[in-house]
C-alpha angles and dihedrals in degrees: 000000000000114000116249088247094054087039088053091051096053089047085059105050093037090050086047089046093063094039087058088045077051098055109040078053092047090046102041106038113008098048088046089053096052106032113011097161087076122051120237126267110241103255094170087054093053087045088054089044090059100048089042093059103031108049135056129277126263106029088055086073103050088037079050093057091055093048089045083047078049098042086057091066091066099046139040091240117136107242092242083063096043088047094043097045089045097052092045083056100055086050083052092056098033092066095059098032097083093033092059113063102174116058107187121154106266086049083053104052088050083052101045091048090050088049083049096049091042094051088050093050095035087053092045086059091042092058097042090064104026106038129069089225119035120231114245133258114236097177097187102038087052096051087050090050085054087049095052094047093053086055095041099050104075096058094052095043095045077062090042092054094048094046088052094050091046082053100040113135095228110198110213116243126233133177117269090232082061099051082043093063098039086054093048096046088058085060 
């Protein structure tokens, strides 16, 4: 039987799992249904940015293969490019993640548009070498997409945030005398 605290953590990646199932739909078939004139913000990046900057260190990388595996589902993007641009996004955002040590939301949204400029400019250059035929440019569309996920990106971190917290893993506290005693009894 599995310990509340490891029961807790599959409940959260299984809760964030869906959430990122929630927003590559939102963003790739519902948004293009309703306003089509304006291109999406990219909900699955700030997602990534999130996770990126909020949990620990090695498992983020293995949780981030199965959400690029997932990603694939919603776009027509080979899984060497999903893999290589989402892992050139995790560099991206390791490199500021332990040079910013206050992550308020404001803070966030600038990350989360130069993530988005960087992916764009990281995938053109995937594709450039990877693919047989490269994907195109779009300056401008690509810089609004940017735009709308800056603007996009406090509201859904404000819910990623809260969803976290709901999930923490809380160790009890308990005074050091206490810890002291139970240690020297084993001995």
């Amino acid at each position: 039987m599995m310990s509340p605290k490891n029961l807790r953590r599959f409940f959260k990646y299984v809760l964030f799992t869906i959430l990122f199932f929630m927003f590559c739909a939102f963003q790739t078939s519902f948004w293009s249904v309703l306003i089509d004139f304006i291109p999406a913000p990219q909900l699955w990046l700030i997602f990534l940015v999130y996770i990126f900057l909020k949990w620990p260190g090695y498992g983020t990388i293995f949780y981030t293969y199965l959400l690029g595996f997932i990603f694939i589902l919603f776009t027509l993007m080979p899984l060497k490019m999903s893999w290589f641009g989402l892992m050139g996004l995790y560099g991206f955002v390791w490199l500021f993640k332990n040079r910013i040590h206050s992550v308020s939301i404001f803070l966030f949204s600038v990350l989360s548009a130069a993530a988005s400029i960087f992916y764009s400019a990281y995938y053109i250059f995937l594709s450039y070498f990877l693919e047989n035929k490269m994907t195109s440019f779009l300056f401008f569309e690509r810089l609004l997409e940017s735009a709308m996920t800056f603007l996009a990106s406090g509201i859904i971190y404000v819910l990623l945030n809260y969803l976290d917290q709901a999930f923490a893993v809380q160790e009890s506290w308990t005074p050091v005398s206490k810890n002291l005693n139970s240690h020297l009894d084993d001995i």
